[in-house]
Each structure stands twice: as structure tokens, then as C-alpha cells.
MIVEX-830423 format. One record per residue (C-alpha): z, y, x. Coordinates in nm, 2 decimals. Example, Ala and Ser with C-alpha at 12.3 -4.5 7.8 and 13.67 -1.06 7.14 Angstrom:
@Z:0.78; Y:-0.45; X:1.23
@Z:0.71; Y:-0.11; X:1.37
This chain:
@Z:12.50; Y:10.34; X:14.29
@Z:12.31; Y:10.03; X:14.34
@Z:12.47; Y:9.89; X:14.63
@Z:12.87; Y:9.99; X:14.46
@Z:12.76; Y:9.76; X:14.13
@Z:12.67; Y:9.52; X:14.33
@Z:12.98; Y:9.46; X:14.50
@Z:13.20; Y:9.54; X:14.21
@Z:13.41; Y:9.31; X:14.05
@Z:13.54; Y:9.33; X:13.73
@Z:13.78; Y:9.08; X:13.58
@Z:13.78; Y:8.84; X:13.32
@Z:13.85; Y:9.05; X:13.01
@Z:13.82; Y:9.37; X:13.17
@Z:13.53; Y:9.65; X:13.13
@Z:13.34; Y:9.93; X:13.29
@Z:13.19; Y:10.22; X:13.13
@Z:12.93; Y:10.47; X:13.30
@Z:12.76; Y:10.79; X:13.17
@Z:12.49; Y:10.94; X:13.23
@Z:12.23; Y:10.69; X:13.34
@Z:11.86; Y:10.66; X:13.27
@Z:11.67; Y:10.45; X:13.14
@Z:11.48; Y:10.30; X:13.54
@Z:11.88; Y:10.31; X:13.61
@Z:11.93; Y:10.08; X:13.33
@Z:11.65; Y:9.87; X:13.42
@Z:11.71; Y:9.88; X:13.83
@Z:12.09; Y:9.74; X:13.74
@Z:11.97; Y:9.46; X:13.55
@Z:11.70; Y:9.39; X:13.84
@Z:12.01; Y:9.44; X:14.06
@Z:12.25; Y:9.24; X:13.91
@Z:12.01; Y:8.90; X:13.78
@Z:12.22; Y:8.66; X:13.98
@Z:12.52; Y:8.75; X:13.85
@Z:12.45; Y:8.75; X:13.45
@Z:12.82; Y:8.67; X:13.37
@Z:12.85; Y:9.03; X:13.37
@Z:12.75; Y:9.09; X:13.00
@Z:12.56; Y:9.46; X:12.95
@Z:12.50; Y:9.69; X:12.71
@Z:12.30; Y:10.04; X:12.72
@Z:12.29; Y:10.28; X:12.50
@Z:12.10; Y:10.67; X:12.53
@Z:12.24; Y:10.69; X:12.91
@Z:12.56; Y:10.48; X:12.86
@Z:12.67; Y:10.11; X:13.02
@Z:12.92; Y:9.94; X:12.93
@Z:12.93; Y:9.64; X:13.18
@Z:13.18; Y:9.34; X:13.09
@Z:13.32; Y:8.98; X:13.21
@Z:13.43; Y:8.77; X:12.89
@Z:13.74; Y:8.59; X:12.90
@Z:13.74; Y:8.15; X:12.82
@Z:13.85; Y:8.27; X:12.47
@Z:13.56; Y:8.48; X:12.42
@Z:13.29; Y:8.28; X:12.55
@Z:13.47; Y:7.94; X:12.34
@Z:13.48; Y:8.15; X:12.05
@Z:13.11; Y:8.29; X:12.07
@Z:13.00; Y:7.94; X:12.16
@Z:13.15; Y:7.77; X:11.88
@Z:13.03; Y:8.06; X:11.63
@Z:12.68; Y:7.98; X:11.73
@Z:12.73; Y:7.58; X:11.70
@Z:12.84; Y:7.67; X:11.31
@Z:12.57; Y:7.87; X:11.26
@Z:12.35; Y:7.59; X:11.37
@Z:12.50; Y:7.37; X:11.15
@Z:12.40; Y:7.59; X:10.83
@Z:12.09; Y:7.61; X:10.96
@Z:12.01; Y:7.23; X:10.98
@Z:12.15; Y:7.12; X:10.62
@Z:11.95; Y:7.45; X:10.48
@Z:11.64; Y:7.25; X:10.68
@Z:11.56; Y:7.63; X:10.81
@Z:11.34; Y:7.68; X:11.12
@Z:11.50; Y:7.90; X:11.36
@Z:11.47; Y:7.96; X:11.70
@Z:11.84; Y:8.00; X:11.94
@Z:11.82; Y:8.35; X:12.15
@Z:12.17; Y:8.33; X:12.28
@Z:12.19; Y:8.66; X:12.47
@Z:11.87; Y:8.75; X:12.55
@Z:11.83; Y:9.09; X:12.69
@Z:11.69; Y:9.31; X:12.39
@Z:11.59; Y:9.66; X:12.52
@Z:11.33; Y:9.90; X:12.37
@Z:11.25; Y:10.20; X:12.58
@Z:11.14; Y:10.42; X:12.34
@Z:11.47; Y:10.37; X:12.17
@Z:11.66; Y:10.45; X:12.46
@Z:11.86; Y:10.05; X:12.39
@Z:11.96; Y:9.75; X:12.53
@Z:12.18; Y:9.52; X:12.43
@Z:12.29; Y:9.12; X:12.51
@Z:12.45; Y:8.95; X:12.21
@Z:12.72; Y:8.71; X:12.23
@Z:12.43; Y:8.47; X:12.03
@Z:12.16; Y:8.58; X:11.82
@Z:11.90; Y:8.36; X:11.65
@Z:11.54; Y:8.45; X:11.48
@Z:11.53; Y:8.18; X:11.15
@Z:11.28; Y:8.46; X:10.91
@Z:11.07; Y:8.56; X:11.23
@Z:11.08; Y:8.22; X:11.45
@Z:10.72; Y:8.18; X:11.48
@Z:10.68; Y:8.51; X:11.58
@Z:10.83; Y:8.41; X:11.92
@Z:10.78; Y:8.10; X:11.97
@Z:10.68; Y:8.02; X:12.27
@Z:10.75; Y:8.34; X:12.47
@Z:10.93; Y:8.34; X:12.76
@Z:11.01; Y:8.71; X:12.72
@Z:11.09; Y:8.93; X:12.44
@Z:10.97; Y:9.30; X:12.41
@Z:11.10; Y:9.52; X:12.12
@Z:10.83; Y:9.71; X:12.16
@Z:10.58; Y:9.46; X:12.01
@Z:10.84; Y:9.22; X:11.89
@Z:11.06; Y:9.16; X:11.63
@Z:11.46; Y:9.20; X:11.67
@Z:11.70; Y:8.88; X:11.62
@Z:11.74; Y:8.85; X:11.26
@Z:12.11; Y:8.77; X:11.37
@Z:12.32; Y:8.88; X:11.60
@Z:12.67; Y:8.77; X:11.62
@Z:12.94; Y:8.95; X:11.88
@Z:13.30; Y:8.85; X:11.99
@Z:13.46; Y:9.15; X:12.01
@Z:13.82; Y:9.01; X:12.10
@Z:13.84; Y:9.26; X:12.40
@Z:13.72; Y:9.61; X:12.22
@Z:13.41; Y:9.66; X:12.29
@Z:13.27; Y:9.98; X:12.19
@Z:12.91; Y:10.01; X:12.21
@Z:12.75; Y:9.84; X:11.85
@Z:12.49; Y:10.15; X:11.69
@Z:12.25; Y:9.94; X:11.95
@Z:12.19; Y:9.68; X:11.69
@Z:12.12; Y:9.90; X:11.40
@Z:11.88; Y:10.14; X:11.63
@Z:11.69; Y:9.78; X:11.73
@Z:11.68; Y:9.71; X:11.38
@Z:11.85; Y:9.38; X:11.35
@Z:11.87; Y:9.26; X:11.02
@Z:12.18; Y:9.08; X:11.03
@Z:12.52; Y:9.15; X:11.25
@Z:12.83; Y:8.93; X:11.30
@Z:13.13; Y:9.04; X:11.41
@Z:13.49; Y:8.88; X:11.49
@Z:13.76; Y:9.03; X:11.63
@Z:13.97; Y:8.65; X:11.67
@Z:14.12; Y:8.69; X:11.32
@Z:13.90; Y:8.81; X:11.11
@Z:13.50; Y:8.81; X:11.00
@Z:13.32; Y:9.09; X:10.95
@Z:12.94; Y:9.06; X:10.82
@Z:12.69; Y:9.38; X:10.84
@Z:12.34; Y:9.39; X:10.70
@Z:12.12; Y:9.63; X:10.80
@Z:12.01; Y:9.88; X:10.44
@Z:11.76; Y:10.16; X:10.56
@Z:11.87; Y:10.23; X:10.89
@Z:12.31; Y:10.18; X:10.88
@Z:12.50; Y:9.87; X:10.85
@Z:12.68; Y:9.82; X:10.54
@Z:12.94; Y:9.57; X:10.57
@Z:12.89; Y:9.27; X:10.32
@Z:13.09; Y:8.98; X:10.15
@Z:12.81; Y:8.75; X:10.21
@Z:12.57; Y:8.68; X:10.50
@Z:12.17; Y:8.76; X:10.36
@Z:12.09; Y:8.44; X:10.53
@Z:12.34; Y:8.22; X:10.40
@Z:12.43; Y:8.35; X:10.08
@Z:12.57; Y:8.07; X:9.95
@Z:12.87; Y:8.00; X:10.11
@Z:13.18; Y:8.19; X:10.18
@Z:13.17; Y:8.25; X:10.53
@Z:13.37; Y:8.56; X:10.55
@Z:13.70; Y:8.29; X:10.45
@Z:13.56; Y:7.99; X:10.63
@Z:13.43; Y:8.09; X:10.99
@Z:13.82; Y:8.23; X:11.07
@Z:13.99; Y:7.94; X:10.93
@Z:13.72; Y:7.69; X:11.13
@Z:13.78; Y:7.91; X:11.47
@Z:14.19; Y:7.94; X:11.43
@Z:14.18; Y:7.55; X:11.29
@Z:13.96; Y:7.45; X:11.63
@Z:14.23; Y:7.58; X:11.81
@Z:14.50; Y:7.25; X:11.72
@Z:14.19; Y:6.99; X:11.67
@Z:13.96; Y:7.11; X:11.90
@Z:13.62; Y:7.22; X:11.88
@Z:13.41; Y:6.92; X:11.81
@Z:13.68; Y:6.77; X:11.50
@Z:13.63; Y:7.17; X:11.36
@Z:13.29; Y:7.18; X:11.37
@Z:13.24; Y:6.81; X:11.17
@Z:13.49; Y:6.92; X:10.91
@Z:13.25; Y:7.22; X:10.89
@Z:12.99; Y:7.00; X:10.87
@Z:13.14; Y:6.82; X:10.56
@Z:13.23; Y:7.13; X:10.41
@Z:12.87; Y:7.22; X:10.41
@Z:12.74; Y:6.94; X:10.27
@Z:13.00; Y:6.92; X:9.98
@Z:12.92; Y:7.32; X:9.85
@Z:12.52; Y:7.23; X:9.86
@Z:12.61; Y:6.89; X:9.66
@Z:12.81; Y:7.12; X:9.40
């Protein structure tokens, strides 16, 4: 099995699903596949779904991230960028890769690690996917317990906070409650799109600073 993942080739935009795994499979195919990590992975109790993101995606996902950075700074919060890190807890029978993630309450609790283990460490507090392609596999995040997940489809927003042990989808984001974000992240992403990402991202920038000044 091995050998046939590691001469597959999947397209841009195209996906792979495959049942009943375990767990060392799981673990073996990421050993297996390391030098070629623009396949994106996710595992879930004996389930892989293996995936190639299109330019959309990953200038989507990217530019997602670069706003969240930007609340970040003018909220002068610590944080610390995981971008997608392999999250996997054994005992859970999980593993996911986000499209970007970030740990702003539990920074310090990382810092400094070059690896991340779910067993002994905390989960992203958020984790933000691109699913413009349909992906399927999402009850990974709330069985790793993150906090916080982000999800847009390339039109529309959708923000889930973790209550108990479900998502419950919210108008505001627990970290940024403040702004509107489920209104202003769309029309930044389908704005970027005529200007350009780096004019979007200074007019979110000003937009910002002007709701913290009022």
C-alpha cells in the first residue's frame, strides 16, 4: 500500500479517500510521504482523506491567515503561527493538517517546540480550513478539542466555537469579538480578487484600526 501512495498522483483540486486504516498505517504514510507534503492529510478512526489544493485554495488560505495576523497585531496579542502543523492524538484515533491554525491563549505553552504532541499539548486555539473543494472530514477538530474553527467555502464565512464537546456555529469569533468578521473576511477575499492581495489586506488594515478608534 506503501509503495502504490507513493507513486500516486492526485491532481490539483482532486481527492482520495481510503477506509479502513490503522492508526501505524496512518503514521507509516506520513513517514512515507514527508517529501511530498503538498499532499494535505487528514485521519480520522481508520479514514484518510489525502488532497492537492488548487492556487485558489492555497491564495485563499494564505491570505486568511495574513488577516488574522493583522487582528492580532493591532489587538497587541501574543500568538504563535502553526500553519498546518500535523495535529494527531493516538488515543483519539485523529490527525488533522489545517489550512492555518494559530495558538494566541496557549502561545507560551509551545513556544519553542519543534514538535507538537496532543497528548501532552494543547490544540490550536484556531484553526481556519478552505473548504472550496468539499472536503469532508471536520469532527477531527472538535475530538482534538480546538477551541476555535474557521471555515470558508469561497463565498461565505462560517465561524464554530467549540461548547462542551460540539461546534456551535457563531456570529462572532471568541477571539475577536469585536469585529464583524463573518461580513468582512468574504468581502476582503472576493474584493482581493480585482486589487489584489496586498491593496486588500491594507484596506483591512484601516478598517481595523478605524472600529478600535470608534
Amino acid at each position: 500500500m506503501l509503495l502504490a501512495l507513493k507513486q500516486l498522483i492526485i491532481p490539483p483540486g482532486d481527492r482520495l479517500l481510503l477506509n479502513a486504516l490503522t492508526w501505524q498505517d496512518y503514521e507509516a504514510i506520513l513517514e512515507e510521504l514527508e517529501d511530498r507534503r503538498s499532499i494535505r492529510l487528514s485521519y480520522s478512526q481508520g479514514t484518510l482523506e489525502a488532497m492537492t489544493p488548487l492556487f485558489i485554495h492555497e491564495n485563499t488560505k494564505v491570505l486568511i491567515g495574513d488577516l488574522v495576523k493583522v487582528l492580532l497585531d493591532e489587538l497587541a496579542l501574543d500568538y504563535e503561527p502553526a500553519g498546518s502543523t500535523t495535529f494527531k492524538n493516538q488515543q483519539m484515533d485523529q490527525g488533522i493538517e489545517p489550512d492555518e491554525s494559530f495558538y494566541v491563549n496557549h502561545c507560551t505553552a509551545i513556544r519553542g517546540k519543534t514538535r507538537i504532541d496532543l497528548a501532552i499539548d494543547p490544540p490550536p486555539d484556531l484553526a481556519i480550513e478552505v473548504d472550496i473543494i468539499n472536503r469532508t472530514q471536520f469532527n477531527n477538530y472538535e475530538r482534538l478539542g480546538v477551541p476555535e474553527l474557521w471555515r470558508y467555502n469561497g463565498e461565505r464565512l462560517q465561524i464554530n466555537v467549540l461548547q462542551g464537546s460540539e461546534y456551535v456555529e457563531s456570529p462572532q469569533s471568541r477571539l475577536f469579538p469585536q469585529f464583524n468578521l463573518l461580513d468582512k473576511i468574504p468581502e476582503t477575499l472576493q474584493n482581493s480578487q480585482k486589487i489584489g492581495s496586498a491593496m486588500a489586506l491594507r484596506q483591512f488594515r484601516i478598517w481595523v484600526k478605524q472600529m478600535l478608534n470608534t
